[in-house]
Z-matrix of the N, CA and C atoms (Angstrom, degrees):
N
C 1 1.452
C 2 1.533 1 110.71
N 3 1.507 2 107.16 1 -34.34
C 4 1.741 3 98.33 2 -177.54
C 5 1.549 4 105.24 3 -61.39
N 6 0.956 5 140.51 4 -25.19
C 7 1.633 6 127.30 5 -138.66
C 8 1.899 7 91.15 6 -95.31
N 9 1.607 8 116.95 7 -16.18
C 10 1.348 9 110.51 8 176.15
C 11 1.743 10 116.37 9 -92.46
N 12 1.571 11 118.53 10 1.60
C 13 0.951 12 117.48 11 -149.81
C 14 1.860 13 97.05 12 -82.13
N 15 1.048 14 104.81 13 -36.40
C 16 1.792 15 108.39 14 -179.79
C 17 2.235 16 90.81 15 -57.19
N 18 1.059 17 119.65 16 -30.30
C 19 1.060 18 102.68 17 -153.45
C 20 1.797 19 95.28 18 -88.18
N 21 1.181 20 115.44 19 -62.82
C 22 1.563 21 114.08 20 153.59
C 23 1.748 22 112.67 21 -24.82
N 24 0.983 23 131.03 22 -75.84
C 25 1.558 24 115.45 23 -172.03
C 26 1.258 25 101.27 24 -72.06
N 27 1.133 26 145.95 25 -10.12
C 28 1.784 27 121.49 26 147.02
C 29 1.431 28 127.31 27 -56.18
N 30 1.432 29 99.93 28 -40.39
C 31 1.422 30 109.99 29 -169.30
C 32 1.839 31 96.39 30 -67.71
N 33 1.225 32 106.82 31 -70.28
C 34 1.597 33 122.27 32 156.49
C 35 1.806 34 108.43 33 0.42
N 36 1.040 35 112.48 34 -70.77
C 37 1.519 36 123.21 35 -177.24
C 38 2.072 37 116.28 36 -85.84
N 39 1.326 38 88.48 37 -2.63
C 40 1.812 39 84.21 38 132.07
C 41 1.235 40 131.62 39 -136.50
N 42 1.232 41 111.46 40 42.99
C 43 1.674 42 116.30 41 177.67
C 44 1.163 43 109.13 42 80.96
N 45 1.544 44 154.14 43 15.66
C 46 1.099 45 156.33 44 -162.97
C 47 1.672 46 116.78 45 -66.67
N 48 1.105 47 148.58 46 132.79
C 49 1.265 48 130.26 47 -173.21
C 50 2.079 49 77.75 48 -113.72
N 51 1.552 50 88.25 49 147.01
C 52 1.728 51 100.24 50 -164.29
C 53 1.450 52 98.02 51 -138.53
N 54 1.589 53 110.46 52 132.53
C 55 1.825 54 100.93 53 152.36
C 56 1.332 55 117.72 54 -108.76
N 57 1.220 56 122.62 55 158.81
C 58 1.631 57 119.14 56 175.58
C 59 1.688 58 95.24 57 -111.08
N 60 1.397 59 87.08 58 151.19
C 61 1.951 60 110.93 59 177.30
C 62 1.553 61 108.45 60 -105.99
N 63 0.883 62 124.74 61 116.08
C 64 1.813 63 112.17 62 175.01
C 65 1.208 64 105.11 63 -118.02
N 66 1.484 65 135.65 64 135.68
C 67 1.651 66 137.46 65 141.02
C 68 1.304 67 110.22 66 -30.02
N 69 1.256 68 120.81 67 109.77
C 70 1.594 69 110.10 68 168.95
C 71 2.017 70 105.68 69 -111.99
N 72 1.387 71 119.14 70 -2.73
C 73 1.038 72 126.84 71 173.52
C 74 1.540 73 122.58 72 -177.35
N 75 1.477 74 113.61 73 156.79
C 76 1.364 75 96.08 74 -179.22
C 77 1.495 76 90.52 75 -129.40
N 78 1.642 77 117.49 76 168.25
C 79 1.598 78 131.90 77 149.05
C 80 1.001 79 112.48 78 -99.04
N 81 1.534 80 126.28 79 139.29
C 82 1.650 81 130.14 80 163.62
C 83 1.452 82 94.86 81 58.01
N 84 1.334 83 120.99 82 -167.03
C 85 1.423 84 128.91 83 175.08
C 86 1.522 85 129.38 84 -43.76
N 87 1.382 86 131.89 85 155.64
C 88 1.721 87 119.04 86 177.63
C 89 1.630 88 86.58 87 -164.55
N 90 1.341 89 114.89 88 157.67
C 91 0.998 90 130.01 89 177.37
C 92 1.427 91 112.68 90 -86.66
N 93 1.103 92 123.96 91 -28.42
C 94 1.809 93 127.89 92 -175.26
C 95 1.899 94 109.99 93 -130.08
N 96 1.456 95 93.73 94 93.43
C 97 1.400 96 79.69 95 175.14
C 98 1.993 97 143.22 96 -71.83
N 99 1.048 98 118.65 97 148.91
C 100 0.976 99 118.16 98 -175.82
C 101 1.722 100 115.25 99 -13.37
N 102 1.848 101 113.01 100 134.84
C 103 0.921 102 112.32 101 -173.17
C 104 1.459 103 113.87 102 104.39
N 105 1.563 104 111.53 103 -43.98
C 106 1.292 105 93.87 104 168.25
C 107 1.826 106 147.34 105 -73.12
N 108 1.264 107 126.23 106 146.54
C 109 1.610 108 116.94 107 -162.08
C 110 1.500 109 115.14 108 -100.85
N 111 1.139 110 117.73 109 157.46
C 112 1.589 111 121.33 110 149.18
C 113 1.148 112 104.19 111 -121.60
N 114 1.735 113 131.76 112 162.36
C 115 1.554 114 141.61 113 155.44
C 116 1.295 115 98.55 114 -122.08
N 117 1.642 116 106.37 115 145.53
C 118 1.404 117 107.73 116 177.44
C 119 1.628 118 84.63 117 -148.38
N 120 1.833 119 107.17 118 131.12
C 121 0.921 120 120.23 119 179.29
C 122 1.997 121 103.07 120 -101.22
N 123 1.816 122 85.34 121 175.06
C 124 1.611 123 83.31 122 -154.07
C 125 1.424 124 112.23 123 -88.74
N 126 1.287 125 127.69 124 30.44
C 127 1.236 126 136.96 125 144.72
C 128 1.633 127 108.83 126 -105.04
N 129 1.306 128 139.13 127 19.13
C 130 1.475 129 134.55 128 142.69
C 131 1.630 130 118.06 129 98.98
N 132 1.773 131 91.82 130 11.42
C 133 1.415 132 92.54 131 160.44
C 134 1.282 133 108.00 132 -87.17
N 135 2.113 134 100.42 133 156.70
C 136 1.402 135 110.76 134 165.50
C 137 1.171 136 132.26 135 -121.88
N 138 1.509 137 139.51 136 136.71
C 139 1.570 138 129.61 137 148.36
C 140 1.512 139 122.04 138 -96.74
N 141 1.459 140 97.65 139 147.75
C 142 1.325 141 98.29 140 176.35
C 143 1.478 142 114.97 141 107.21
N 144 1.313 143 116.86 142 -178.29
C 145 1.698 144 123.12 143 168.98
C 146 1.443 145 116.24 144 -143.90
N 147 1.068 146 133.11 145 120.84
C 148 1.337 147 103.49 146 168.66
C 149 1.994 148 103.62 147 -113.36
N 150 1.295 149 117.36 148 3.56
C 151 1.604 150 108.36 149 159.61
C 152 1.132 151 122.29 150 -142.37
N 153 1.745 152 109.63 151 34.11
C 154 1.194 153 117.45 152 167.10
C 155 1.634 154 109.91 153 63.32
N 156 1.696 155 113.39 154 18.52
C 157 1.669 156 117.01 155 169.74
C 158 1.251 157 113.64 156 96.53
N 159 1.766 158 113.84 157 -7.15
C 160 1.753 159 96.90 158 168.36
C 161 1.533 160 127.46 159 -71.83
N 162 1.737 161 111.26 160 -21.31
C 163 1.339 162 101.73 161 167.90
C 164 1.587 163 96.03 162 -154.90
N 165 1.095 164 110.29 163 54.24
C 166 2.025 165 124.59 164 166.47
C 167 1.550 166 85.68 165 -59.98
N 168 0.941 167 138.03 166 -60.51
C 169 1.979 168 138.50 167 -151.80
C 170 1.631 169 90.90 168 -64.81
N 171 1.226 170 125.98 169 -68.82
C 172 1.615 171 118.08 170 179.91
C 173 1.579 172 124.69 171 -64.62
N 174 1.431 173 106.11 172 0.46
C 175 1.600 174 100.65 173 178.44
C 176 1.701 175 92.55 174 -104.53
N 177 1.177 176 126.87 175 -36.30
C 178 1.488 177 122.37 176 172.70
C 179 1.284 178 117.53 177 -61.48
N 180 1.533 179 132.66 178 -36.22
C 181 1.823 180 133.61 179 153.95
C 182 1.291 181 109.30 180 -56.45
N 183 1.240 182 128.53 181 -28.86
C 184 1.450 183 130.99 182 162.89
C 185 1.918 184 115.28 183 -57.35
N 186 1.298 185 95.08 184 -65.47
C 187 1.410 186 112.48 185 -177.81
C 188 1.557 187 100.27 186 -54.30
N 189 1.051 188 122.89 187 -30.73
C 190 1.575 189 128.10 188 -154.64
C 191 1.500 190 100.12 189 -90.33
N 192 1.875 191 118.06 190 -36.61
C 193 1.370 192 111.76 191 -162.04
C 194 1.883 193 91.65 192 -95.00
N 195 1.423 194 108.71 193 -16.97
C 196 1.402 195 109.21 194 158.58
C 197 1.313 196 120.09 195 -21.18
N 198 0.998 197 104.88 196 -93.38
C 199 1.790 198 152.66 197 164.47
C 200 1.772 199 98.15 198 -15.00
N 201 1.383 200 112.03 199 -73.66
C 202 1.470 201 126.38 200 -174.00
C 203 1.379 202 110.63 201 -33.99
N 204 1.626 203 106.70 202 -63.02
C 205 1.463 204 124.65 203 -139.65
C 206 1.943 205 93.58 204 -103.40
N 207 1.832 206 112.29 205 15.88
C 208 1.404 207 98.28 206 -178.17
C 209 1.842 208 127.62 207 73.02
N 210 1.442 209 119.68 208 -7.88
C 211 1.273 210 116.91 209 -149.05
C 212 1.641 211 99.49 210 -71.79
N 213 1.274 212 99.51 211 176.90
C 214 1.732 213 99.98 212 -175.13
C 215 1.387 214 98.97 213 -103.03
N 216 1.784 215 119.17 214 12.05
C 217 1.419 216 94.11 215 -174.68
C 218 1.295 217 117.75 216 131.54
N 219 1.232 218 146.72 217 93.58
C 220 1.749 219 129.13 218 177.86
C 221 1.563 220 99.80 219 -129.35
N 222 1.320 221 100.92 220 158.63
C 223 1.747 222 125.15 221 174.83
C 224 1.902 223 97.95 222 -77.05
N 225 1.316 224 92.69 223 134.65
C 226 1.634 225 110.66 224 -174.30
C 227 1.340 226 107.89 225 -121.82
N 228 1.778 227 123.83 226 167.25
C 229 1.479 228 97.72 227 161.67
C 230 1.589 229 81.57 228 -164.66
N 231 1.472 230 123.35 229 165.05
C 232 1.463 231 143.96 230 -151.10
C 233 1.335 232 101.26 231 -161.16
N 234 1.732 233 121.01 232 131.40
C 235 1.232 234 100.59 233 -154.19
C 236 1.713 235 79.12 234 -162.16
N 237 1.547 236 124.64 235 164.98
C 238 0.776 237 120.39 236 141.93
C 239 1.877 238 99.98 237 -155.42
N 240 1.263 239 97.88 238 153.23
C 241 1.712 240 120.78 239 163.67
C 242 1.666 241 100.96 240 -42.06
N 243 1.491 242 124.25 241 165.45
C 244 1.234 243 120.97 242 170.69
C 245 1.443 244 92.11 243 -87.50
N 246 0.749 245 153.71 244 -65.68
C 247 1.769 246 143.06 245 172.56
C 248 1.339 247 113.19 246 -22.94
N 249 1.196 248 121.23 247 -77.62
C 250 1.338 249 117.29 248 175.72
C 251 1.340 250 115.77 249 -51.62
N 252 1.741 251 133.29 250 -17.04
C 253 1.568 252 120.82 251 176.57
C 254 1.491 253 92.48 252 -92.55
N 255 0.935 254 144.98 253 -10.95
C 256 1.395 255 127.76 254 159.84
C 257 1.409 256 134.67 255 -92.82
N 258 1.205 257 105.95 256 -5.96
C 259 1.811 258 127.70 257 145.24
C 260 1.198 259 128.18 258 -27.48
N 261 2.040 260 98.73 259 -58.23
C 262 1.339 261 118.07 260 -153.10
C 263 1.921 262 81.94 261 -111.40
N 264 0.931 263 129.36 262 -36.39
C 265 1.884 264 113.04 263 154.64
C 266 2.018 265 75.94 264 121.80
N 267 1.388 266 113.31 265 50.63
C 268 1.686 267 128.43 266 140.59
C 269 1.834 268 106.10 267 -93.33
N 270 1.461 269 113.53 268 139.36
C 271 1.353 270 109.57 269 165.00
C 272 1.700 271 113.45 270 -69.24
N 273 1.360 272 131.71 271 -31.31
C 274 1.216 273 111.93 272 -161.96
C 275 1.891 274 94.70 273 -138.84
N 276 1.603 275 116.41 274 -178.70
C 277 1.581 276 102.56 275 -173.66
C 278 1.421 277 73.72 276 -110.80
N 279 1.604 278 110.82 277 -166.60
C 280 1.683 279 134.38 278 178.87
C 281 1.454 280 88.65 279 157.94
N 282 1.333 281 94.89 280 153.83
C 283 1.169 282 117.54 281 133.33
C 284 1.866 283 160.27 282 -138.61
N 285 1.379 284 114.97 283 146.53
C 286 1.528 285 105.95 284 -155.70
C 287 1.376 286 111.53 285 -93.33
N 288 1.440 287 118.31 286 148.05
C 289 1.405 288 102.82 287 173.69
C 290 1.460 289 78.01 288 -126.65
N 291 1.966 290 96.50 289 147.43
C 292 1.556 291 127.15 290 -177.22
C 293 1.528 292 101.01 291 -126.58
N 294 1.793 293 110.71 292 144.73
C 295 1.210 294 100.42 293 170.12
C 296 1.470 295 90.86 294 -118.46
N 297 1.292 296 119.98 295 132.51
C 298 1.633 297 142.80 296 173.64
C 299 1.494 298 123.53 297 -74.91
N 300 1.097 299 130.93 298 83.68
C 301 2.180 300 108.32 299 -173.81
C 302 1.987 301 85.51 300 -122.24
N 303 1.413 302 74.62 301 167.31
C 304 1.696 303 96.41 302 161.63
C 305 1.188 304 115.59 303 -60.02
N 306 1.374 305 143.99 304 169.86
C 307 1.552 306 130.18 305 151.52
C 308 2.008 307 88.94 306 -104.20
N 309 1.606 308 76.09 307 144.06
C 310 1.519 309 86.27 308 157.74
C 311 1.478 310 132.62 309 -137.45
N 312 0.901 311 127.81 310 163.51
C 313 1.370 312 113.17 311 -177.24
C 314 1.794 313 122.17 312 -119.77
């Protein structure tokens, strides 16, 4: 979480409305264990990782329709079979569950 925080208080100090992504669990293998963050502000920049880039693009349309629709936040999860992560050219499957909210202050 520290390594997004310069990027959050920038965004912060221009009015930015932001959600954060956190690992709150994984299945089988995951690239970022629990604890780790992303912020995605509401023009669609990001900091952070929370799967090291196998599905950052669908947790930021997440974060993004967050943002839109006001929500306080829901549990997400991204997953694939070990077959299917080697389909798409991942070495191993898992899956992550993220919980998504607005930040507020």
């Amino acid at each position: 979480m520290r390594e997004i925080l310069n990027d959050i208080d920038y965004w912060r100090s221009q009015n930015k409305r932001i959600a954060i992504a956190r690992v709150v669990d994984i299945e089988g293998s995951g690239p970022r264990d629990p604890g780790a963050a992303m912020a995605v502000n509401q023009d669609g920049e990001v900091s952070g990782s929370v799967s090291g880039g196998c599905v950052e693009g669908a947790v930021v349309a997440e974060a993004l329709e967050i943002l839109r629709n006001n929500s306080p936040g829901q549990l997400v999860k991204f997953g694939y079979s070990d077959d299917e992560a080697f389909a798409v050219g991942l070495t191993c499957g898992g899956v992550v569950h993220l919980f998504i909210q607005p930040l507020e202050w």
